[in-house]
ZASE-51096 format. One record per residue (C-alpha): residue in three letters; x, y, z. Coordinates in Angstrom, 2 decimals. Example, Ala and Ser with C-alpha at 12.3 -4.5 7.8 and 13.67 -1.06 7.14 Angstrom:
// residues 2
<pt><r>ALA</r><u>12.30</u><v>-4.50</v><w>7.80</w></pt>
<pt><r>SER</r><u>13.67</u><v>-1.06</v><w>7.14</w></pt>
//
This chain:
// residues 137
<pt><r>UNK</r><u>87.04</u><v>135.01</v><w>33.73</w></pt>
<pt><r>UNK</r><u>85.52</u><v>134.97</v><w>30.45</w></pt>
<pt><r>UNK</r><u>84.74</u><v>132.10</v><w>27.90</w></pt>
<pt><r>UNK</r><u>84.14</u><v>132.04</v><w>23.90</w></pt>
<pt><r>UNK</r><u>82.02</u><v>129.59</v><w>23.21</w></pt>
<pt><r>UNK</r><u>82.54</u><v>127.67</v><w>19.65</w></pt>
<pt><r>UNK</r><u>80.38</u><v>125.04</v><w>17.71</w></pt>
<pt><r>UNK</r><u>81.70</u><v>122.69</v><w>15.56</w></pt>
<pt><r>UNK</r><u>85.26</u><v>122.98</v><w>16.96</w></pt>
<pt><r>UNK</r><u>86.65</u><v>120.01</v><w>15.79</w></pt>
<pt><r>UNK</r><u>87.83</u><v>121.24</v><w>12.50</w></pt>
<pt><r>UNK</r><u>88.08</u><v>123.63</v><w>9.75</w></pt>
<pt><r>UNK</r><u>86.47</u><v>127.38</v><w>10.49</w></pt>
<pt><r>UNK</r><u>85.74</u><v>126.57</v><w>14.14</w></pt>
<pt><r>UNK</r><u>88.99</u><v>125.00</v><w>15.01</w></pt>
<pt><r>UNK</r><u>90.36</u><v>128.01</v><w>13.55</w></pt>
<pt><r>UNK</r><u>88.64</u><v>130.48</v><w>15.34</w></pt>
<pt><r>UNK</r><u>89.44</u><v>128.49</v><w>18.46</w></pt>
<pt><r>UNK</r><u>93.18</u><v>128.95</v><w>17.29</w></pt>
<pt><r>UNK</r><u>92.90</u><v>132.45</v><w>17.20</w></pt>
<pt><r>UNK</r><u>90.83</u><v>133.65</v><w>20.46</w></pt>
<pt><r>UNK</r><u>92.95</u><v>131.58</v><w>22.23</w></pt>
<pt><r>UNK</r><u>96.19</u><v>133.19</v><w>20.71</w></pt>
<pt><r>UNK</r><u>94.23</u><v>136.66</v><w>22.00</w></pt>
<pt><r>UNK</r><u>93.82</u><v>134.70</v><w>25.36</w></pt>
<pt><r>UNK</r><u>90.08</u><v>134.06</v><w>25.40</w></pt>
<pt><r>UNK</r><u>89.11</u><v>131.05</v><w>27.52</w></pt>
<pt><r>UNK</r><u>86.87</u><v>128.82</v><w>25.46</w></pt>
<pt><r>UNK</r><u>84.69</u><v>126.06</v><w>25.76</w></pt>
<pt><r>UNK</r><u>84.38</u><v>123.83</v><w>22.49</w></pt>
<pt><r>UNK</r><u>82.19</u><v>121.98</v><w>21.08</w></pt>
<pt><r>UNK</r><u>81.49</u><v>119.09</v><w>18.16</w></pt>
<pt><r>UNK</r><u>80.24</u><v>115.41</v><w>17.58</w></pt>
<pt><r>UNK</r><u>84.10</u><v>114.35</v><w>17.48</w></pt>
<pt><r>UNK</r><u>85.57</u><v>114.38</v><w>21.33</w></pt>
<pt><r>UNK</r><u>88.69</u><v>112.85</v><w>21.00</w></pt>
<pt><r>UNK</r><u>89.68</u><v>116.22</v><w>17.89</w></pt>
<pt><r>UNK</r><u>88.27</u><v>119.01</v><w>20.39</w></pt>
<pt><r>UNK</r><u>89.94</u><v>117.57</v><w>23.57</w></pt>
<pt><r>UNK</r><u>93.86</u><v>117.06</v><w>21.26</w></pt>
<pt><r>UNK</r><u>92.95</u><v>120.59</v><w>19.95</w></pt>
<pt><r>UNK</r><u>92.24</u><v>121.86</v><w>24.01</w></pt>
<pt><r>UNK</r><u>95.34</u><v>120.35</v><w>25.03</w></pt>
<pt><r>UNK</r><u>97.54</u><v>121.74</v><w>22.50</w></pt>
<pt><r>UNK</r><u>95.32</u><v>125.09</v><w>23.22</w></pt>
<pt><r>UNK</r><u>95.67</u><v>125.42</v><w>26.67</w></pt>
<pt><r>UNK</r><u>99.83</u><v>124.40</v><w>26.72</w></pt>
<pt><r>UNK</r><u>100.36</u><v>126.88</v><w>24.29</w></pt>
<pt><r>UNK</r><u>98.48</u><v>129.90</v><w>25.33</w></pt>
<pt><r>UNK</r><u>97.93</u><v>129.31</v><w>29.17</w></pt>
<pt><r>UNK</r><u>94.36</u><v>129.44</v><w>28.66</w></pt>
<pt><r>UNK</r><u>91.35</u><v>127.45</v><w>30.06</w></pt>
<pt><r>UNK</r><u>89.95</u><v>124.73</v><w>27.65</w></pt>
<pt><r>UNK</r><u>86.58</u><v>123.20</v><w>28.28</w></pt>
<pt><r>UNK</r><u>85.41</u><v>120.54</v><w>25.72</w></pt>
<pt><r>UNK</r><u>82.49</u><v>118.91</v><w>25.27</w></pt>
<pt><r>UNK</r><u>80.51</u><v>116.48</v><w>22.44</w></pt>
<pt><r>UNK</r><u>77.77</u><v>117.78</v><w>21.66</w></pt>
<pt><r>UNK</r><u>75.82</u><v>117.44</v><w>18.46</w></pt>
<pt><r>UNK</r><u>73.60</u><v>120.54</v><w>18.01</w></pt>
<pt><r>UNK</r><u>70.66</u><v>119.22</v><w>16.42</w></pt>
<pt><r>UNK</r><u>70.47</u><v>117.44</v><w>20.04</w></pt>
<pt><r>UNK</r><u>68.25</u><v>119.92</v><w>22.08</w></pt>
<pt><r>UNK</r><u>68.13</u><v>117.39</v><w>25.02</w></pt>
<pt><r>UNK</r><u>71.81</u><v>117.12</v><w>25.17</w></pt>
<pt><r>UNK</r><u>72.06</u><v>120.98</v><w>25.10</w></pt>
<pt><r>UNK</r><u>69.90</u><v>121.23</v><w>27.69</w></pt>
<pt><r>UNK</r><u>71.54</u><v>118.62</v><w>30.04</w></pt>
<pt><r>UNK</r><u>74.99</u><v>120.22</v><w>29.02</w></pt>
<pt><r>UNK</r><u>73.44</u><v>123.94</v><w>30.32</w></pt>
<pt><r>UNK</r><u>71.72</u><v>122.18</v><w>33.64</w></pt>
<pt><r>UNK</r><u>74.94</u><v>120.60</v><w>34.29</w></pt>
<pt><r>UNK</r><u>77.44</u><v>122.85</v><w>33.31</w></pt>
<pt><r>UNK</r><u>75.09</u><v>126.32</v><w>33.92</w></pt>
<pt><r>UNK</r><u>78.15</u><v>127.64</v><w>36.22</w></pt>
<pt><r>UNK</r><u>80.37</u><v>128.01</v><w>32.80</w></pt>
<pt><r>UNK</r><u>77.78</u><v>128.90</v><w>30.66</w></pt>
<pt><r>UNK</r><u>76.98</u><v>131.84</v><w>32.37</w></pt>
<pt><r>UNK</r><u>80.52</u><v>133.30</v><w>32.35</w></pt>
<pt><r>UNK</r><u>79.88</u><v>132.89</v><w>28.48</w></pt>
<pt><r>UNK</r><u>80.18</u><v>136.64</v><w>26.75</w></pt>
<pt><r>UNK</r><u>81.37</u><v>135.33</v><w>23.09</w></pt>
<pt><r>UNK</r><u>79.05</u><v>132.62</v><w>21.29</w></pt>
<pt><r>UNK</r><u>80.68</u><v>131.33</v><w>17.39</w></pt>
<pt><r>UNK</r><u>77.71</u><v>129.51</v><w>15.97</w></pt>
<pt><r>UNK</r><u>79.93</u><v>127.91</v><w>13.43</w></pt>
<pt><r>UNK</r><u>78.77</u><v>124.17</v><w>13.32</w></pt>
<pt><r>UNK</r><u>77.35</u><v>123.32</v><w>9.44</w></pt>
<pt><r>UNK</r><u>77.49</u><v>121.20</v><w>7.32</w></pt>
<pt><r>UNK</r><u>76.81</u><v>120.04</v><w>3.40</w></pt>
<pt><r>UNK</r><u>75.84</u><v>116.83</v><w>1.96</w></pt>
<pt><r>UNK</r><u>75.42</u><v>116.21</v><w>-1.66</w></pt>
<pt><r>UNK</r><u>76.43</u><v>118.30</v><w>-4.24</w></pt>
<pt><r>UNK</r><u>74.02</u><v>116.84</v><w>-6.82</w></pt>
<pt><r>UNK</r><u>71.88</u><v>119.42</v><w>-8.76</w></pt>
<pt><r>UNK</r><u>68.63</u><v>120.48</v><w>-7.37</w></pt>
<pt><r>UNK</r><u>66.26</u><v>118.30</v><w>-9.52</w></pt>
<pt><r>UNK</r><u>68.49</u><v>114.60</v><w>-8.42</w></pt>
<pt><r>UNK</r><u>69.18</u><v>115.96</v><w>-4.44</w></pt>
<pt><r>UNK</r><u>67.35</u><v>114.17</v><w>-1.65</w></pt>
<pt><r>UNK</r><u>64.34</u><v>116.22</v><w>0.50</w></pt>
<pt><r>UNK</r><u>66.14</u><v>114.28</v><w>3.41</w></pt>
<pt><r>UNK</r><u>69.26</u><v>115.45</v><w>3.09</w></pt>
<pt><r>UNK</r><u>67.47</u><v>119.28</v><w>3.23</w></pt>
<pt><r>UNK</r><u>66.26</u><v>118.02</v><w>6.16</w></pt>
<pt><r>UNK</r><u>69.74</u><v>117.02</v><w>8.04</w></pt>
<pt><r>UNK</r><u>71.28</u><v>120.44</v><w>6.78</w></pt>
<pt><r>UNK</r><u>68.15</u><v>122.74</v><w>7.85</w></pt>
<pt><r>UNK</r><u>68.31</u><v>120.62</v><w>11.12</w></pt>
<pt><r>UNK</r><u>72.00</u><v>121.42</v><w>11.83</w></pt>
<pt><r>UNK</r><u>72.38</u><v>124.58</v><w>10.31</w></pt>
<pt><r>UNK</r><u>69.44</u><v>126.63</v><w>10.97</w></pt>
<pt><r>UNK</r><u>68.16</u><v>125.35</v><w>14.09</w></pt>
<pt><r>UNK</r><u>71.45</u><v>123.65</v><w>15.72</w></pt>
<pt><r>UNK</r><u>72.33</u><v>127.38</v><w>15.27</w></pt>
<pt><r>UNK</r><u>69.12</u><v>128.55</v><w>17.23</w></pt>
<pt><r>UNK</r><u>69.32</u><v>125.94</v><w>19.99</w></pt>
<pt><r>UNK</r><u>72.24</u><v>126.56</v><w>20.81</w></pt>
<pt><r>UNK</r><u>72.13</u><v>130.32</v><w>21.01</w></pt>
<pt><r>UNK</r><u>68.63</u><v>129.89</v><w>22.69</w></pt>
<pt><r>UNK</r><u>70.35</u><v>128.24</v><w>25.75</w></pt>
<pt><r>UNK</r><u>73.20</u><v>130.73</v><w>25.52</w></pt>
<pt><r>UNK</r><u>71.08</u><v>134.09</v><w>25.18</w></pt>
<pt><r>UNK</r><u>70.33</u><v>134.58</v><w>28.38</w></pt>
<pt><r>UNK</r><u>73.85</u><v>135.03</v><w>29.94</w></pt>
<pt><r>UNK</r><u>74.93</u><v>136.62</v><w>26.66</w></pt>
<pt><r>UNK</r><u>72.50</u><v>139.35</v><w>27.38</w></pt>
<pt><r>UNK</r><u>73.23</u><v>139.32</v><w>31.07</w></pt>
<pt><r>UNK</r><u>77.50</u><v>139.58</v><w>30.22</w></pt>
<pt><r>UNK</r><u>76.52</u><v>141.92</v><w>27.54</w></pt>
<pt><r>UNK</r><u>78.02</u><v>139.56</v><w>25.37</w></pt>
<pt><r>UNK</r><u>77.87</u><v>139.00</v><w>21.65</w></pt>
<pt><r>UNK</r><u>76.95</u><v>136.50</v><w>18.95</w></pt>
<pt><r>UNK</r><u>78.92</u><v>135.11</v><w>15.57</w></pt>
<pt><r>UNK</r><u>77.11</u><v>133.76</v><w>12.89</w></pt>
<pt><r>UNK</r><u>79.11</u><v>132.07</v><w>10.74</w></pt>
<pt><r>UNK</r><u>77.20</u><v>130.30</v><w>7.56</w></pt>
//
């Protein structure tokens, strides 16, 4: 049994790619800051489409709560073969000469190297399951 993991499942691209693998009948495991959207979305998931829904928070800029999720849950991760980097995000929309260094900061943070974390902690049983990688930006 095979799992699609998906960041940033909560809402918007990620809750619709959980949507659709789970209409092709991929087990996932989902993931986001927002518990109480991914474990609604895993109930209405799994009673729909008879699949296996395993949610978790999980904020990717968080390395030390990825790695306690992998420890704990290293079982599910390695029956992992899909990984949907999807979680992003935007603040500000000012122009570039009144936006805030800090706020270049939060999105590098979250959508550069949430991106890396969590596919370093995911690579190894990708490679092993012969597995593959989405990139969404």
């Amino acid at each position: 049994m095979s799992y699609a993991f998906i960041t940033g499942a909560s809402s918007g691209i990620g809750e619709a790619c959980a949507r659709r693998l789970a209409q092709e009948k991929w087990n996932l495991v989902l993931v986001a800051r927002r518990l109480d959207r991914l474990t609604r979305l895993a109930g209405e998931l799994s009673k729909q489409h008879g699949v296996d829904v395993r949610v978790f928070p999980l904020d990717v800029t968080d390395r030390q709560g990825l790695s306690r999720l992998a420890h704990d849950e290293s079982a599910l991760f390695g029956k992992v073969t899909l990984l949907v980097n999807n979680a992003g995000l935007a603040i500000g929309r000012e122009t570039l000469q009144d936006s805030r260094p800090e706020d270049w900061d939060v999105m590098f943070d979250t959508n550069v190297k949430g991106l890396l974390n969590v596919t370093h902690f995911l690579l190894p049983h990708l490679l092993r399951n012969r597995g593959h990688v989405v990139n969404i930006g």
